[in-house]
N, C-alpha and C positions, 0 to 999 in steps of 0.2 A: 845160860847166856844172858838173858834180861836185861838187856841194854834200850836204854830211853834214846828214840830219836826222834827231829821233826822234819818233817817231809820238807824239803827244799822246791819240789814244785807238785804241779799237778800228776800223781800217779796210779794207770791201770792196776787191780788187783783184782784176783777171786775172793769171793766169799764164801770163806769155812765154815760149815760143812757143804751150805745150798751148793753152790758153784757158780754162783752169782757173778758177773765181770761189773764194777763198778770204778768209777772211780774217787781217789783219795785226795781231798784238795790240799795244796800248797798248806805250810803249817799246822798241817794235823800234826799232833803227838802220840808214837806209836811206841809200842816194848817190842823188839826183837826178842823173841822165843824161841827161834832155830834160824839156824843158813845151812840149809845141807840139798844138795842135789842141783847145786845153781836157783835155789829162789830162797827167798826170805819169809817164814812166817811173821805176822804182826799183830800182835794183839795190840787193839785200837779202843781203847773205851771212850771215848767219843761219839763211833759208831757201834760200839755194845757188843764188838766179838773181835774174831781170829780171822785174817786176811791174808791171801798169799799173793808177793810180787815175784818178777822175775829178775833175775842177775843181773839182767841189763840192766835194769831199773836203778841197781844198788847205787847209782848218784843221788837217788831222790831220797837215800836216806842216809848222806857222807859214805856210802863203798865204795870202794871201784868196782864197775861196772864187769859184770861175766858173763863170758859167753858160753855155751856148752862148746867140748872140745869138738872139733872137725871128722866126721865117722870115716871110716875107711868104704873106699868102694871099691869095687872087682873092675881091675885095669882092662881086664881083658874082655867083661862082658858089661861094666858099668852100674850090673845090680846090687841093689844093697846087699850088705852079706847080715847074714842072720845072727853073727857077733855085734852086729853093731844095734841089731833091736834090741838082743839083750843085754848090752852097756848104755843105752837108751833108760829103756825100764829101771834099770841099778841105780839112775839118776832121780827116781822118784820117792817120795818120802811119804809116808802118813806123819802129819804136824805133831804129831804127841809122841811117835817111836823114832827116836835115831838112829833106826835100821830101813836100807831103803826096801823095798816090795820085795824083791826078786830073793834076797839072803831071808826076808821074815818068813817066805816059805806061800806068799801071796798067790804069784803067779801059777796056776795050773797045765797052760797052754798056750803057745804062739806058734800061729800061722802063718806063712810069706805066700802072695800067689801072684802071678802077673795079672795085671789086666789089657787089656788090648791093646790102651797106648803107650806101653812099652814100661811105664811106670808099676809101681805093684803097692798089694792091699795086705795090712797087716792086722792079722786076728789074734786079739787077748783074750784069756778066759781067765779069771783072775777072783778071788776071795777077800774076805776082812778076816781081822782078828776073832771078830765075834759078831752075827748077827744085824745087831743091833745096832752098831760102829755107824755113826752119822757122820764119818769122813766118807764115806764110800763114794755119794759122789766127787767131790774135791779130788778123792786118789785115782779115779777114773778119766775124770776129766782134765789134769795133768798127766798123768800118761799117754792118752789120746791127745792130746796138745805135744809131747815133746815128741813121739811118734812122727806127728809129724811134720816135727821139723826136718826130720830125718832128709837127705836129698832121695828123689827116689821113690817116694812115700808117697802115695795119692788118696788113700786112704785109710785110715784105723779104725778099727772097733774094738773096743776097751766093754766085754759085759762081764759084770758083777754075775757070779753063781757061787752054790752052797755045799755043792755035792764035788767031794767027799767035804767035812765039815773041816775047818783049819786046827791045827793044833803046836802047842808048841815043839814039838816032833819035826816040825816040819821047816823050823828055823837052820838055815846055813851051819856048817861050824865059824864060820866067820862074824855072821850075826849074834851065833852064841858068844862066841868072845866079847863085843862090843856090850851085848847086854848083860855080861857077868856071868854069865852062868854056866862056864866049864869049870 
């Protein structure tokens, strides 16, 4: 992608990897590096790394502006349904792989549970590629952000664990496709 933009105004972002929430002033000059999952990677050398905005945002850098799509809820009883946490999750990217979480074979575990005021809590249990992966926070704390945006949502916890380890085995056949390798 590597497309030059300059920020049209004052724009929120995270900072890849910390997870930093700062903001990007008016006229920064940033490289788009990915748009996948409704947000924008940026690499900013200005400020000396890689920054993620969100779709809405994509005016501040000439997009049109995106919203995630509208989740479905259960007519009859109003609760999120458990397809919508994980096309939720499918929306989230690590900045360096064009495969979202869910097809890389990331996510080990999601939990739904009501809590008292009628709303409900959703538990991730979730891996990197490798160890060492200094996105982990960033991939955690976007997922736990779109979570919840979810309607419904009162809660998320997004924890990083190790056990079983990740492997490429454990990529989608959908993801294998995208990343070449069937």
């Amino acid at each position: 992608m590597d497309e030059q933009v300059m920020l049209s105004r004052d724009c929120e972002a995270v900072q890849i990897p910390a997870g930093h929430t700062v903001t990007l002033p008016q006229g920064t000059v940033a490289i788009i590096t990915q748009s996948l999952g409704g947000t924008y990677t940026l690499q900013v050398p200005s400020f000396g790394g890689l920054y993620r905005i969100g779709g809405t945002d994509g005016d501040a850098i000439g997009k049109a502006p995106t919203a995630a799509p509208a989740p479905q809820v259960s007519a009859a009883s109003g609760e999120v349904l458990e397809a919508n946490v994980w096309d939720q999750l499918k929306t989230c990217y690590d900045p360096e792989i064009p495969v979202n979480i869910v097809d890389l074979g990331l996510v080990y575990d999601m939990q739904l549970s009501k809590l008292p005021s009628g709303n409900s809590k959703v538990e991730v249990k979730m891996t990197l590629t490798a160890p060492g992966c200094g996105m982990g926070t960033a991939i955690a704390h976007d997922a736990r952000m779109k979570l919840l945006d979810l309607p419904g949502i009162e809660q998320a916890d997004v924890d990083l664990v190790w056990d079983p380890p990740w492997s490429p085995q454990m990529i989608s056949p959908e993801g294998r496709a995208l990343l070449g390798m069937d």
